[in-house]
N, CA, C and O atoms as a GROMACS GRO file, in nm:
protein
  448
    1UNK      N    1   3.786  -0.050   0.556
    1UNK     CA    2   3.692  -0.126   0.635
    1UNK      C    3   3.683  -0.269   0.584
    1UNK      O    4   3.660  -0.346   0.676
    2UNK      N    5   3.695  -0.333   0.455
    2UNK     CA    6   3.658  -0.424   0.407
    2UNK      C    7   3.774  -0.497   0.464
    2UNK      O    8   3.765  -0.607   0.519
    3UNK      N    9   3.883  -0.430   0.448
    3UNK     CA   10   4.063  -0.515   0.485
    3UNK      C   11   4.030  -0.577   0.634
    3UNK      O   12   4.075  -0.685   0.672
    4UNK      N   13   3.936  -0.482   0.721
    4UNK     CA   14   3.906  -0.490   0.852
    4UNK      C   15   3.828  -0.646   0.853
    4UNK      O   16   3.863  -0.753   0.902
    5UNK      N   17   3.713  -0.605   0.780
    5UNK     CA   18   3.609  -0.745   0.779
    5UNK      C   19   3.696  -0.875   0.751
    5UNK      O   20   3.691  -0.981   0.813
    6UNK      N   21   3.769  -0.847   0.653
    6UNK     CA   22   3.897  -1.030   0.597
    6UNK      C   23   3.958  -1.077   0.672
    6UNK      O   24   3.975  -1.199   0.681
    7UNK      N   25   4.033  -0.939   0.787
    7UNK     CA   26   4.153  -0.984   0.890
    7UNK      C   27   4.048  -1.026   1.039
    7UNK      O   28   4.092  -1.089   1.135
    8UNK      N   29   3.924  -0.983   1.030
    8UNK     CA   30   3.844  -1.058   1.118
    8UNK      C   31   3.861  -1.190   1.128
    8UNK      O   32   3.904  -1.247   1.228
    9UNK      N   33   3.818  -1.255   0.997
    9UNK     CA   34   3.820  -1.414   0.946
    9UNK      C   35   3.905  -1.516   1.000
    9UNK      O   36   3.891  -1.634   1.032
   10UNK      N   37   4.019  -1.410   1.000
   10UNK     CA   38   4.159  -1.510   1.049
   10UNK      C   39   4.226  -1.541   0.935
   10UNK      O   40   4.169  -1.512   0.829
   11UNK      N   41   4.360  -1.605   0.929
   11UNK     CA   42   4.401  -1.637   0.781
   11UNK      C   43   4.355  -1.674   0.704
   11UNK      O   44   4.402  -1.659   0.591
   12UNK      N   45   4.227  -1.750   0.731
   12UNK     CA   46   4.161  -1.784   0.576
   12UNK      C   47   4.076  -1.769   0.541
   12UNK      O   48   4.009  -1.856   0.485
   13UNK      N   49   4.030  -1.618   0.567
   13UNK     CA   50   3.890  -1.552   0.554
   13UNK      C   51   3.910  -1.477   0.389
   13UNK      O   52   3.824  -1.408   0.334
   14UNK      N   53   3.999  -1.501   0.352
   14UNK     CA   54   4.059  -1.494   0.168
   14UNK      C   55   3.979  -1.607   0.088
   14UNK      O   56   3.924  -1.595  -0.021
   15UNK      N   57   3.986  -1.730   0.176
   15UNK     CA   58   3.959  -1.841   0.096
   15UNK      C   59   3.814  -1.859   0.052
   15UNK      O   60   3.771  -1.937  -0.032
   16UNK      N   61   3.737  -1.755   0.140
   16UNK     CA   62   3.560  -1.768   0.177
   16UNK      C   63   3.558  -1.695   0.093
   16UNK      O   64   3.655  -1.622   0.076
   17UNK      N   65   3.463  -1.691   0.022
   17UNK     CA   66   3.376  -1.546  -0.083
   17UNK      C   67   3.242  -1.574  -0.009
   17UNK      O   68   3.197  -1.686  -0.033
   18UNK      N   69   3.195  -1.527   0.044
   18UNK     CA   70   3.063  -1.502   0.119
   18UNK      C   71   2.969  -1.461   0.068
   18UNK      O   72   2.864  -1.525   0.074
   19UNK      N   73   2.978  -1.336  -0.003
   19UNK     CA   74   2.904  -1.298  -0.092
   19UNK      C   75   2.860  -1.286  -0.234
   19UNK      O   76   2.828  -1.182  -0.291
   20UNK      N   77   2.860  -1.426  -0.293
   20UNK     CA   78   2.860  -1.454  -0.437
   20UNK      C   79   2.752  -1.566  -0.457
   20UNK      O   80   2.715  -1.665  -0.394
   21UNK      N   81   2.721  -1.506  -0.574
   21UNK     CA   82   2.568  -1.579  -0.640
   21UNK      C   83   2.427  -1.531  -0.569
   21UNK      O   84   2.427  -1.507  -0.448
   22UNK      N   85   2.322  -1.520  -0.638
   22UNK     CA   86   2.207  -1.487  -0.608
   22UNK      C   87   2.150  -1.561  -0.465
   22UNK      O   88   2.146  -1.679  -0.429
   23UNK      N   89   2.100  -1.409  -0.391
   23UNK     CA   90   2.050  -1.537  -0.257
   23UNK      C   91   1.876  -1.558  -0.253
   23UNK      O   92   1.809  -1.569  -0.150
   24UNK      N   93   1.834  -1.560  -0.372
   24UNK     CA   94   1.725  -1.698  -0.404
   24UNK      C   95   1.711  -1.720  -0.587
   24UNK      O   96   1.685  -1.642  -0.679
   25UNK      N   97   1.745  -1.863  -0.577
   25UNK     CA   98   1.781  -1.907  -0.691
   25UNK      C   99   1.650  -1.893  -0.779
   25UNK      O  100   1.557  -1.971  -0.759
   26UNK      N  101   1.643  -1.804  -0.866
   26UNK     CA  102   1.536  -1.809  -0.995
   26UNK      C  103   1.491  -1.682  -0.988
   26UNK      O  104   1.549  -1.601  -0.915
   27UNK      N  105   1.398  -1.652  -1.051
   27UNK     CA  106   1.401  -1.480  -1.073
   27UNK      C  107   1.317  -1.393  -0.938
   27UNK      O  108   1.201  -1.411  -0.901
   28UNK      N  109   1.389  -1.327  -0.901
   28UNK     CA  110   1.366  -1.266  -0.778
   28UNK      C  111   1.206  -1.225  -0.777
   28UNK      O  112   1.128  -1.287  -0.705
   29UNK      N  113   1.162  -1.116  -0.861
   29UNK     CA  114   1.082  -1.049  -0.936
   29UNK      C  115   0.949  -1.172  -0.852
   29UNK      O  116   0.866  -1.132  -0.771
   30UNK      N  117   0.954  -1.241  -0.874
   30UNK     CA  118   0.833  -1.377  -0.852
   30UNK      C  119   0.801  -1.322  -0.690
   30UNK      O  120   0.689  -1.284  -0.657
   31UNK      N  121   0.940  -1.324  -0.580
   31UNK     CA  122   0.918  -1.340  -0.488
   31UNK      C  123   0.830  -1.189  -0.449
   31UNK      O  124   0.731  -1.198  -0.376
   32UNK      N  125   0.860  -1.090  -0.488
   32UNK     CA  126   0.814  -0.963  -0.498
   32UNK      C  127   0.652  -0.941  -0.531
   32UNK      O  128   0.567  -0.864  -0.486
   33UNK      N  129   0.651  -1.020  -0.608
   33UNK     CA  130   0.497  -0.995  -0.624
   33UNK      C  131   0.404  -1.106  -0.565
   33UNK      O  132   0.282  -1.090  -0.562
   34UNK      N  133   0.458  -1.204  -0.524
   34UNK     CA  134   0.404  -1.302  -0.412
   34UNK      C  135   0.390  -1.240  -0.269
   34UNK      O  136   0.315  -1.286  -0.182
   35UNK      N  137   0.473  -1.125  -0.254
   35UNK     CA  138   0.509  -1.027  -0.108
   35UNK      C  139   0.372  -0.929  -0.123
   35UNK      O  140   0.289  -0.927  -0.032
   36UNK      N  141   0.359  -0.868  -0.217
   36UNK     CA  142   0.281  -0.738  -0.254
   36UNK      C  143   0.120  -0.762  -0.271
   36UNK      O  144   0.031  -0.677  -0.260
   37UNK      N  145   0.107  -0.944  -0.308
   37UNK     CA  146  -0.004  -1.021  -0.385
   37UNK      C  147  -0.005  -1.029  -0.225
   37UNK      O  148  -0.080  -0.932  -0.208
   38UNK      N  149   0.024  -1.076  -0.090
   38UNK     CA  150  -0.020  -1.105   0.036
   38UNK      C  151  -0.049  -0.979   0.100
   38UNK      O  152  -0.155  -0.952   0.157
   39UNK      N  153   0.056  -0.901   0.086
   39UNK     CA  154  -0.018  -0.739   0.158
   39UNK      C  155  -0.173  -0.712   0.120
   39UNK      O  156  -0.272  -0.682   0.187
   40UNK      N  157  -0.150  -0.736  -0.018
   40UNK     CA  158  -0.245  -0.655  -0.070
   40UNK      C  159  -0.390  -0.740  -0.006
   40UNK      O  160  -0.482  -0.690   0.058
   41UNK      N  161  -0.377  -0.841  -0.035
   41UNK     CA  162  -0.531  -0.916   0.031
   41UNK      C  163  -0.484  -0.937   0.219
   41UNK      O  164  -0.577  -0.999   0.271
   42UNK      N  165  -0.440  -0.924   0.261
   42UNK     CA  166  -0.395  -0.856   0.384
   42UNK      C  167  -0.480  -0.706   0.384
   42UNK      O  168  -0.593  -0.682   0.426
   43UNK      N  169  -0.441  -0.671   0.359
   43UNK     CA  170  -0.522  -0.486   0.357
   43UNK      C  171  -0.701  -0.477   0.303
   43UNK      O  172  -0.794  -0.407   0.343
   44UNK      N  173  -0.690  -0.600   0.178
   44UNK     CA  174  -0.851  -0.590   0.165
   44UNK      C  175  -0.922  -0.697   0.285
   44UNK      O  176  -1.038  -0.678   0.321
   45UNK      N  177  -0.848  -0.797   0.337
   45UNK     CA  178  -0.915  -0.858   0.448
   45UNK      C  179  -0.964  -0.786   0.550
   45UNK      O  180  -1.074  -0.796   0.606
   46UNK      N  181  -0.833  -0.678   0.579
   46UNK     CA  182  -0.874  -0.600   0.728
   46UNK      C  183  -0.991  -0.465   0.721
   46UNK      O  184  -1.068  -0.417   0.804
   47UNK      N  185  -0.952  -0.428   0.552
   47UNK     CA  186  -1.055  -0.318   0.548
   47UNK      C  187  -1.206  -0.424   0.545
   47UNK      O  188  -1.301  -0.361   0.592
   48UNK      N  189  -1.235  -0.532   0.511
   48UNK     CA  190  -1.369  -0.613   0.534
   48UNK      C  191  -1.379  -0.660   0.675
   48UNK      O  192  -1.494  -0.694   0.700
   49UNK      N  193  -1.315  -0.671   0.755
   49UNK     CA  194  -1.351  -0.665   0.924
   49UNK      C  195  -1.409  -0.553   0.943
   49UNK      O  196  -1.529  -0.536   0.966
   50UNK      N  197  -1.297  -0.444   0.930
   50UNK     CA  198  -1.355  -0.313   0.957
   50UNK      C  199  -1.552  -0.247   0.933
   50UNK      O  200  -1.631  -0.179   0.997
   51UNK      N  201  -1.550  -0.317   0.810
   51UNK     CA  202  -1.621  -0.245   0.758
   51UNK      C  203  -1.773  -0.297   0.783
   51UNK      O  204  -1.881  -0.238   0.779
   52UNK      N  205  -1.726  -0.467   0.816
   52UNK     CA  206  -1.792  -0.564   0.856
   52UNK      C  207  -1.856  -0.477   0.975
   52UNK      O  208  -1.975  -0.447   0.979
   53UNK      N  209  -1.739  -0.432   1.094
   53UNK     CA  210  -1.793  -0.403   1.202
   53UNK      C  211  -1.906  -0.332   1.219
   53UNK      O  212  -2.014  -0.358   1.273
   54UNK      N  213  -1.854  -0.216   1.149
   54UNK     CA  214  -1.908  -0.067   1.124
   54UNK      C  215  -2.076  -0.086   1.072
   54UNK      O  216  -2.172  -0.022   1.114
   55UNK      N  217  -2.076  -0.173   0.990
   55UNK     CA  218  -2.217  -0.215   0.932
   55UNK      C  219  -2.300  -0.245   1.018
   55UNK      O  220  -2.407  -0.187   1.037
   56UNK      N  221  -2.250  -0.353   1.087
   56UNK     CA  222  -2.313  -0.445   1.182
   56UNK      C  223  -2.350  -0.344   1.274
   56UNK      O  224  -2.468  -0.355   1.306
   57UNK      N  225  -2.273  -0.223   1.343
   57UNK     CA  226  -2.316  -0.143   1.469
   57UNK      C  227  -2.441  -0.032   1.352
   57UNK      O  228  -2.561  -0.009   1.366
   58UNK      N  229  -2.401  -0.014   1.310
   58UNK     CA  230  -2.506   0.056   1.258
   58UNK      C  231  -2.684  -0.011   1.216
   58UNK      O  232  -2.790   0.051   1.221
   59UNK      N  233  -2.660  -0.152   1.177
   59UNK     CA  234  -2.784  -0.183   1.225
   59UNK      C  235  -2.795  -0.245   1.305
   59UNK      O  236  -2.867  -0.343   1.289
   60UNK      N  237  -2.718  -0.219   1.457
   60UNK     CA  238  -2.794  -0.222   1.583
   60UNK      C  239  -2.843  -0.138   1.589
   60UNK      O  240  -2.934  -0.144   1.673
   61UNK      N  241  -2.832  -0.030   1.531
   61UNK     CA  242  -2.832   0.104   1.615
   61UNK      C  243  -3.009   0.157   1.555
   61UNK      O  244  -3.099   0.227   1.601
   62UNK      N  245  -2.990   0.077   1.430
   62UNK     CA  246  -3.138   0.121   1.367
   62UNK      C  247  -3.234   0.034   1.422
   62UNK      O  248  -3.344   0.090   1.423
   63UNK      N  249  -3.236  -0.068   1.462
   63UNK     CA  250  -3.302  -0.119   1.574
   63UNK      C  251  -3.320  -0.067   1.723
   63UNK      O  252  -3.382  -0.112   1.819
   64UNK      N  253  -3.245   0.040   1.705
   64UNK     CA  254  -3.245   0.120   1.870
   64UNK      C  255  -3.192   0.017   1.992
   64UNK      O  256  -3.246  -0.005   2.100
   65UNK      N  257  -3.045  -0.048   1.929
   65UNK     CA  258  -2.974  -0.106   2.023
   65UNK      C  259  -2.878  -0.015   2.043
   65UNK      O  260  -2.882   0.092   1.983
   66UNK      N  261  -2.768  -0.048   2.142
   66UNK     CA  262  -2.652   0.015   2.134
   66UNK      C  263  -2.579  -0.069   2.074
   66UNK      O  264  -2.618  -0.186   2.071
   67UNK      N  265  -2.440  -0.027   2.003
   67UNK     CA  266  -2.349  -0.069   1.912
   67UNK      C  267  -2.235  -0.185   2.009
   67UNK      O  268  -2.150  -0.257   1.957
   68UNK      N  269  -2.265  -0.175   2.163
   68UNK     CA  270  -2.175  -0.244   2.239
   68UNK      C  271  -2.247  -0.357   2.214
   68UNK      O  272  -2.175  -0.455   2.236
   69UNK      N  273  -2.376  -0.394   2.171
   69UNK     CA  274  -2.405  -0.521   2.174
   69UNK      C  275  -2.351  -0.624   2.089
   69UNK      O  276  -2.361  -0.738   2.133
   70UNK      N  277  -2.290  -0.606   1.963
   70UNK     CA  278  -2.151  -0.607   1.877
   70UNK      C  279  -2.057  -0.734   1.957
   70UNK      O  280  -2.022  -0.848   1.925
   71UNK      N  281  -2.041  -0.659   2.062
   71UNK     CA  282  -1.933  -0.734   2.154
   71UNK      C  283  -1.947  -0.933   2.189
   71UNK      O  284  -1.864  -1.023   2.208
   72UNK      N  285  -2.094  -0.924   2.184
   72UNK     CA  286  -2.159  -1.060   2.190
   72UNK      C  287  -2.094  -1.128   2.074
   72UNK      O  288  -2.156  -1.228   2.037
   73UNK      N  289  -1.975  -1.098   2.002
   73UNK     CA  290  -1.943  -1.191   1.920
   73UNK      C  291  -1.800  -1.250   2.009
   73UNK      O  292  -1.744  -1.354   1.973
   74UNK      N  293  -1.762  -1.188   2.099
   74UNK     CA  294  -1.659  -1.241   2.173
   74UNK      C  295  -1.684  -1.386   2.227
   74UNK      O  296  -1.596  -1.470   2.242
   75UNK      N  297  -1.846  -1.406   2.260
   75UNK     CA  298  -1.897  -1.486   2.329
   75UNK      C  299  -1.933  -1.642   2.230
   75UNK      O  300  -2.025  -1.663   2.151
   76UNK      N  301  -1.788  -1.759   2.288
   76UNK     CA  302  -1.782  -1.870   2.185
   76UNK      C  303  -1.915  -1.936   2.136
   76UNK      O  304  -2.006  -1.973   2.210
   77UNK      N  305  -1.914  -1.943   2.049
   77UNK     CA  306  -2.046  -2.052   2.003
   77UNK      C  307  -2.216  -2.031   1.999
   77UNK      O  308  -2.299  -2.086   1.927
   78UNK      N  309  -2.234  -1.918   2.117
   78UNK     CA  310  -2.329  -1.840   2.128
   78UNK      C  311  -2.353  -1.714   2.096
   78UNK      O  312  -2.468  -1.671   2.102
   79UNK      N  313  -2.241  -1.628   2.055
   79UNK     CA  314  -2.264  -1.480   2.028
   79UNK      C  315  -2.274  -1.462   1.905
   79UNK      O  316  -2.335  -1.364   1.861
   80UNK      N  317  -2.196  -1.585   1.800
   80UNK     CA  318  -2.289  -1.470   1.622
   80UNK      C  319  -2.430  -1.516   1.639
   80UNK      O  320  -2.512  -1.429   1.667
   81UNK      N  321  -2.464  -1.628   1.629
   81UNK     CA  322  -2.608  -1.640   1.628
   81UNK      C  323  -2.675  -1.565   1.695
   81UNK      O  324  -2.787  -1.553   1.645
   82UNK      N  325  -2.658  -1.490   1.813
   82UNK     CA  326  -2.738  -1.418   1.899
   82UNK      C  327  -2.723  -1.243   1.844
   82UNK      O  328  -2.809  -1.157   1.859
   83UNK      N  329  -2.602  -1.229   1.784
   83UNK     CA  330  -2.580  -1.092   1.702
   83UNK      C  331  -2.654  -1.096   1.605
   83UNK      O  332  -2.733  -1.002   1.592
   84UNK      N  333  -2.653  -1.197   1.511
   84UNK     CA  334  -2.762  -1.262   1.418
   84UNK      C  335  -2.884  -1.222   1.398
   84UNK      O  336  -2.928  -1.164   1.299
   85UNK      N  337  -2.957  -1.264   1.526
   85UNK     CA  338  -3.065  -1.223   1.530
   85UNK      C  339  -3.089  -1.098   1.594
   85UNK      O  340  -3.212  -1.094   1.596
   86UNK      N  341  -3.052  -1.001   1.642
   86UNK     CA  342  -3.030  -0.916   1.670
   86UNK      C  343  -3.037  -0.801   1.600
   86UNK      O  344  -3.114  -0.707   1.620
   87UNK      N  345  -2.934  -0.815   1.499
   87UNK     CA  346  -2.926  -0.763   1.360
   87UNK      C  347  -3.027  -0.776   1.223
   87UNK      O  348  -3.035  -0.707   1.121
   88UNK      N  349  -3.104  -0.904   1.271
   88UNK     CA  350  -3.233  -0.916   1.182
   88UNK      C  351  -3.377  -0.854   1.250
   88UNK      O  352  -3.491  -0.882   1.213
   89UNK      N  353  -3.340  -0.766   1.353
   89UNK     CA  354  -3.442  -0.747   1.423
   89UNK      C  355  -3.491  -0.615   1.357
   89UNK      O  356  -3.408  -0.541   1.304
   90UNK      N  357  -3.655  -0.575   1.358
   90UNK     CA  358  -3.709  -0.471   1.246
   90UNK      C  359  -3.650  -0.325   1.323
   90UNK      O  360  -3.630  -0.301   1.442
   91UNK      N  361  -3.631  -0.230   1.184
   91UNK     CA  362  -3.626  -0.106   1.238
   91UNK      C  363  -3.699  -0.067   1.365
   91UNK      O  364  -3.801  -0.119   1.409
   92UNK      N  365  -3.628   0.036   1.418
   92UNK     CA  366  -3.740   0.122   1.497
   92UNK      C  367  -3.685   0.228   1.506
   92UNK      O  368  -3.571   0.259   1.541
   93UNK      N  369  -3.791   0.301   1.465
   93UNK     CA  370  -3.744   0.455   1.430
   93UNK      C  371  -3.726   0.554   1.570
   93UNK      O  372  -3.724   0.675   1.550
   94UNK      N  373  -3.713   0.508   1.703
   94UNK     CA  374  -3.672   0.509   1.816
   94UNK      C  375  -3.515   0.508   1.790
   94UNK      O  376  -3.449   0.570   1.873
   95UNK      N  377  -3.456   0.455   1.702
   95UNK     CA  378  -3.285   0.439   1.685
   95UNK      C  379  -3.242   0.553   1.585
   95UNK      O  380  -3.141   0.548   1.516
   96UNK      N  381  -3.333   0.656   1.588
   96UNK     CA  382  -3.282   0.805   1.541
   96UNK      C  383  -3.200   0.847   1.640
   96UNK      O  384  -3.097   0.902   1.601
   97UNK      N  385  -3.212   0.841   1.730
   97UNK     CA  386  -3.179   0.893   1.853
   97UNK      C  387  -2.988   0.844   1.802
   97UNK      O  388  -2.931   0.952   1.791
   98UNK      N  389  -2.933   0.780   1.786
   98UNK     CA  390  -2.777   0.709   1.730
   98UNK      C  391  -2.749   0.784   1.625
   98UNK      O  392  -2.628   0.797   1.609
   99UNK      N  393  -2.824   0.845   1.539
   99UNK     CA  394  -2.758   0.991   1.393
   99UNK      C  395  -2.745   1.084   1.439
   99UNK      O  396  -2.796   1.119   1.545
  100UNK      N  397  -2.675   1.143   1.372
  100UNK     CA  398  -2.630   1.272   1.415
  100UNK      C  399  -2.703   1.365   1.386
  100UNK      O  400  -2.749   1.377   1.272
  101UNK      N  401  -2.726   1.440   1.472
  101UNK     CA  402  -2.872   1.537   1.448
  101UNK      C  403  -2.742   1.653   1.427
  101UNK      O  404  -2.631   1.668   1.479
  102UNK      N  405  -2.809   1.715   1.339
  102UNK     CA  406  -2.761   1.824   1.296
  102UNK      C  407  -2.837   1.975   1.372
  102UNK      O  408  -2.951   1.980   1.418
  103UNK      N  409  -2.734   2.093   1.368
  103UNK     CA  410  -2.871   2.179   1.485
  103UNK      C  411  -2.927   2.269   1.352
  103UNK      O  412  -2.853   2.280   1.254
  104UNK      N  413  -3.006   2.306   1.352
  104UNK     CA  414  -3.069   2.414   1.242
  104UNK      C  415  -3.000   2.516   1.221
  104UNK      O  416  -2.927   2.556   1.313
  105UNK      N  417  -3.003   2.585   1.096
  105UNK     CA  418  -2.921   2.651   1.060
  105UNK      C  419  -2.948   2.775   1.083
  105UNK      O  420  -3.043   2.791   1.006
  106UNK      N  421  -2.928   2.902   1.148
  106UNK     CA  422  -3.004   3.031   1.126
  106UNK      C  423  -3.042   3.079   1.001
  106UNK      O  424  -2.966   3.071   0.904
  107UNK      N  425  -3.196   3.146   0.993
  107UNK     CA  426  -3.208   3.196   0.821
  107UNK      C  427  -3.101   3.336   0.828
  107UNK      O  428  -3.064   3.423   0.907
  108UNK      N  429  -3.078   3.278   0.645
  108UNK     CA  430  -3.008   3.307   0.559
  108UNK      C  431  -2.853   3.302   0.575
  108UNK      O  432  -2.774   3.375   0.515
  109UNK      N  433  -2.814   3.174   0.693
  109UNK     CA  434  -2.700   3.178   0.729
  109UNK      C  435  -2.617   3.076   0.607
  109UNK      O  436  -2.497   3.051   0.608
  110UNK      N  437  -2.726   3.021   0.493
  110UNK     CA  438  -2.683   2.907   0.415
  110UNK      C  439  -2.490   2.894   0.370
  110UNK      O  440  -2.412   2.988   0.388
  111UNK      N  441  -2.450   2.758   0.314
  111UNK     CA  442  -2.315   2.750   0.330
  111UNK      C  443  -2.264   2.815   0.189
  111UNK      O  444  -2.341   2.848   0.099
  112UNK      N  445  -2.176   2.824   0.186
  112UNK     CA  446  -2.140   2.870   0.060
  112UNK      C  447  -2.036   2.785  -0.055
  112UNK      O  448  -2.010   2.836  -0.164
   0.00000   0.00000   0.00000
C-alpha cells in the first residue's frame, strides 16, 4: 500500500518526505492539558447553568409560581430583572402543592 501512496505522487513523490518532524513544535503534553483545562471548565460552566436553572424554578415554585415563569429570561433587557424580582418574592406555603407528595404508607408496611 505505501508503494501505492509514492507512485500516486508521480515521479517525484520520493523526493517529498511528508511525514517528518513533530506537527507542533515544543512539547506536545502543553497542548493536552490546555485541551482538558477547557473541557473541564466547559463541563463546570454547563453544570452551573444547569443548576442555576433548577434553583431558580424551584424558588418559583416556593412562591407558588409555576417554573415556566423562568422563561421570562428569554425576554431582552426586561426578563432577569423581572425573574429577579419574582424570585425575591416571600414564600407561600400554597407552593406545596409543586413537591412531591408522597402517598402514606400502609401500617407496618415500613421499607426495609
Amino acid at each position: 500500500m505505501y508503494a501505492a501512496l509514492l507512485s500516486w505522487g508521480g515521479q517525484h513523490a520520493d523526493e517529498h518526505d511528508y511525514f517528518s518532524g513533530p506537527l507542533i513544535d515544543g512539547p506536545e503534553w502543553i497542548a493536552v492539558v490546555y485541551l482538558l483545562l477547557a473541557l473541564a471548565l466547559l463541563a463546570a460552566a454547563i453544570l452551573c447553568v444547569v443548576f442555576g436553572i433548577a434553583l431558580s424554578v424551584r424558588r418559583l415554585h416556593d412562591a407558588n409560581l409555576s417554573g415556566l415563569w423562568y422563561l421570562l429570561i428569554l425576554v431582552p433587557f426586561l426578563g432577569a430583572p423581572a425573574l429577579l424580582i419574582l424570585v425575591l418574592l416571600p414564600p407561600d406555603p400554597r407552593g406545596v402543592r409543586f413537591d412531591n407528595q408522597l402517598l402514606p404508607q400502609a401500617p407496618g408496611a415500613g421499607s426495609r
